[in-house]
N, C-alpha and C positions, 0 to 999 in steps of 0.2 A: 768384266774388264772394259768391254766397250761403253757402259754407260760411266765406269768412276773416269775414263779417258776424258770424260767431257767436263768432269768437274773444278779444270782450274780455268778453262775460259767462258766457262758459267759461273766465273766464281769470281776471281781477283782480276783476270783478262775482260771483263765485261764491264767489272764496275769501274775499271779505269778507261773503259773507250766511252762512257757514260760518262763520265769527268769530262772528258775531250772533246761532249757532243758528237761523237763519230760511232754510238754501237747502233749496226744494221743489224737488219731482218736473219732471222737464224731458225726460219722453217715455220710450221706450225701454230697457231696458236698466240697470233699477235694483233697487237689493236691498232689498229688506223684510223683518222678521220676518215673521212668518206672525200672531203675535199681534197685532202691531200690527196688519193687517188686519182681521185679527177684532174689536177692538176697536173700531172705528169702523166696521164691518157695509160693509168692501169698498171698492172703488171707487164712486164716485158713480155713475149712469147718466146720470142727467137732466142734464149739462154736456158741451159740445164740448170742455172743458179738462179733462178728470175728475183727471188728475196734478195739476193746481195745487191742488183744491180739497180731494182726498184730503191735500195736503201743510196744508192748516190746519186739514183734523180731526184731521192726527195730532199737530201741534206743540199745538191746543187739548186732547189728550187724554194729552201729557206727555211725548210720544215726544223724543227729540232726532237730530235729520241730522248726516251729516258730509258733505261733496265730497271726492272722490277726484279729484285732480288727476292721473291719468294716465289712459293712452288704453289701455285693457282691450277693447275693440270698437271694431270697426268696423261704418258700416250705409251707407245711402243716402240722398239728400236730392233734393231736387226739380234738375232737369234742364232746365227750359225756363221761361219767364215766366208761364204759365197754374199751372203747377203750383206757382212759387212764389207767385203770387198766393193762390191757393187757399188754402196754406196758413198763412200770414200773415195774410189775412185771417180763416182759423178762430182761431189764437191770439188776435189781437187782441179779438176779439168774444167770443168765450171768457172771458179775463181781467177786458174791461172788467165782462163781467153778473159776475165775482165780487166786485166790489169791496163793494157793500153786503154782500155776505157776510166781506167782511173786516173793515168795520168795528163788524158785529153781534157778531163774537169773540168768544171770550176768551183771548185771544192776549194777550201783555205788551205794551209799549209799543213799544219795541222792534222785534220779532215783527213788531206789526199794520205800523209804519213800514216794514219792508224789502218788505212783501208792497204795498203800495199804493204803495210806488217802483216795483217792478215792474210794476205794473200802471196806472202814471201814463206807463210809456214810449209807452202808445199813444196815449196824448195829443198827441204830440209832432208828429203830421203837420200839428195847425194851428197851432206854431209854425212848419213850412217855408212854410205857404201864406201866414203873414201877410210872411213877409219877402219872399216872392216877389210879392205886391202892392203892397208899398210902392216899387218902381220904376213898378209900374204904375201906379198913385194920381197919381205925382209926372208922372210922362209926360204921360198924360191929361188929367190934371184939375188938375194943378199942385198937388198937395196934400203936403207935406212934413212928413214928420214930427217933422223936426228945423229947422225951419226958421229958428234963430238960430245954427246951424251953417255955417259956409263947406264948400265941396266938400273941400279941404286937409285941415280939422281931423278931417271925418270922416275919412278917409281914413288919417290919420294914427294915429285911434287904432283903425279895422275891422281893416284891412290886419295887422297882429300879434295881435289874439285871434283874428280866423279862423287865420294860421299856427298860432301857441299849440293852437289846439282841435285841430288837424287831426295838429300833432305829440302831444298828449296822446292822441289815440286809436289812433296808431301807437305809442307808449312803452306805454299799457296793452294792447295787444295784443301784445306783444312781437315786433312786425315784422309779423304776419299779417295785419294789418288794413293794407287798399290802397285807394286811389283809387276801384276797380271799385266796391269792399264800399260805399266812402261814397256812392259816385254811384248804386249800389242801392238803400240806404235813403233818400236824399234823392228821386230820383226815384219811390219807393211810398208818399211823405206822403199820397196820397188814398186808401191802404188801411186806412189809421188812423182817416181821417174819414167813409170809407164804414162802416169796423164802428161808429165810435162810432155815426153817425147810428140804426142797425138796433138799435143796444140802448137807446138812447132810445127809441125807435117800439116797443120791443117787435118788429120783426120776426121772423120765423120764420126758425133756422137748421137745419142740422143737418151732423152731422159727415161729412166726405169724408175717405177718406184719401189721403195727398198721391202720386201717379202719381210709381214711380220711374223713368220711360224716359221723354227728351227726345222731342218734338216735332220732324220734321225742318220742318215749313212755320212759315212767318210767324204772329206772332200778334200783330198791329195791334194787335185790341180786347182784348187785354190791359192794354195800356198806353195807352188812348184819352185818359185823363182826363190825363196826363202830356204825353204828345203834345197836346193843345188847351193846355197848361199852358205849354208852346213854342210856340206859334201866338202866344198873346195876349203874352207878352211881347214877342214880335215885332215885332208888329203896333203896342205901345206905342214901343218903339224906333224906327220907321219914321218914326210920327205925331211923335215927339218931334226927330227929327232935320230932318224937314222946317218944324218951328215955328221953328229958328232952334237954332245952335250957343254953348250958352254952358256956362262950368265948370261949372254944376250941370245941365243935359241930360248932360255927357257923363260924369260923377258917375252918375248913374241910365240912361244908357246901358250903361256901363262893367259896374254891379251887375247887368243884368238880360240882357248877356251870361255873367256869370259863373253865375247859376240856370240860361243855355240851356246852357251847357256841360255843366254835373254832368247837368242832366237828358236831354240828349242821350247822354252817358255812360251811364248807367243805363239808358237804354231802350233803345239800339241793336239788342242781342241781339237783341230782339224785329222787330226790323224787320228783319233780314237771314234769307235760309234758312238752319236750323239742320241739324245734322246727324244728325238725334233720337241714338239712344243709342249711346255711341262708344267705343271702347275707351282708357281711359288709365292712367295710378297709379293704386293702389287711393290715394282719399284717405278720413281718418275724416270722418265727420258729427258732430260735436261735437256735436248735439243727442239723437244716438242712444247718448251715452258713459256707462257707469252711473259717477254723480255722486252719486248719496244710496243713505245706507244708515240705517235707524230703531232706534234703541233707548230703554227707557225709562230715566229723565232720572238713573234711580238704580242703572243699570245701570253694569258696570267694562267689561263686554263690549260690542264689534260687531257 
């Protein structure tokens, strides 16, 4: 699940920031001139992200990327829920302290837009947590957000843009993107808002590199925040069925077994014994695929 996660911005997210002159550095396994290096005095040290940020001294310094859309290497990728957390949690926190530096640029317009899309995806965990409240609001507290709505009409118009989103991210993955991958990402919304929190606050990071051998034991408190995530919605449901059955309890009954589902999906792994490190197909890690290569802007050569 975590490797098909990465399959629509190694995929149709790539080759459009490659259209736009704007795809950076994405870990592993990438080619550089040597000049260009030199030119903006190396990799950064001072960043948990140093690829992303090396990639806007070098687009600010004239360089231009391309994406290589085939699979030239193979590497490894986290194995177990601790190590993906780890490392999700580094990217995120990473990316987010680069944004001020993306907007201080001088990157084009362009440029600076595709880099703070990227970097706006880690935003994204507290759009899950707000929609996974509003069953709970509505349970509890009777608080509706849509409250000139019948159960019906909502219903009528969620039920096809959730399918619609769910087929558009299987068509831009060209097949690789699965249920696991969504029910992954949907269930690690609090790792988004645990980095954002730490770069607000100024917390102290520092970089780990991500463990590639599975964990054969349980890891709960991996997923603590996800699992109490399933608890309260629960718990809402319980209290709401017991206040009395009517189309809109079972409207927001309905919705907030659909969050326990994905989220139960997603965290299972974690709760069952694993097998730590196993033998299977060698699969690529798309994050480890060399995807950029730098040249400057008036160069014929790669």
């Amino acid at each position: 699940a975590s490797w098909r996660q990465q399959a629509i911005f190694f995929g149709a997210i790539s080759q459009g920031k490659a259209a736009h002159d704007s795809m950076f550095c994405c870990g592993t396994n990438v080619v550089f001139r040597r000049a260009a290096l030199e030119s903006v005095g190396g990799f950064p040290t001072n960043s948990i992200t140093e690829d992303y940020e090396l990639s806007v001294r070098l687009h600010e310094d004239g360089w231009k990327s391309t994406y290589v859309s085939k699979t030239l290497a193979s590497g490894l990728g986290p194995e177990d829920m601790a190590s993906y957390v780890s490392q999700h949690h580094r990217w995120a926190r990473g990316v987010l302290s680069a944004m001020p530096r993306v907007l201080k640029s001088k990157l084009g317009l362009r440029q600076r837009i595709q880099y703070l899309l990227a970097a706006a995806y880690f935003l994204s965990g507290f759009t899950i947590l707000i929609y996974m409240l509003m069953p709970v609001l509505s349970n509890f507290f009777d608080i509706r957000p849509l409250s000139q709505t019948t159960s019906d009409q909502f219903l009528l118009h969620f039920a096809p843009y959730y399918a619609l989103c769910i087929y558009t991210l299987m068509r831009a993955g060209n097949g690789s993107f699965s249920f696991s991958a969504f029910a992954l990402s949907s269930s690690s919304f609090w790792i988004h808002i645990h980095a954002c929190y730490r770069w607000i606050f100024r917390r102290p990071n520092k970089f780990v590199v991500t463990p590639k051998k599975g964990s054969a034991s349980r890891q709960p408190r991996a997923v603590a925040p996800g699992v109490a995530a399933i608890g309260l919605l629960t718990a809402s449901v319980v209290y709401a069925l017991f206040g009395g059955i009517t189309a809109a309890t079972l409207n927001n009954v309905g919705f907030a077994f659909l969050h326990i589902s994905v989220l139960a999906a997603g965290l299972w792994p974690a709760l069952v014994k694993g097998q730590g490190k196993v033998d299977r197909e060698p699969v690529v890690d798309l994050a480890d695929r060399p995807q950029l290569s730098l040249v400057r802007s008036d160069s014929t050569t790669a």
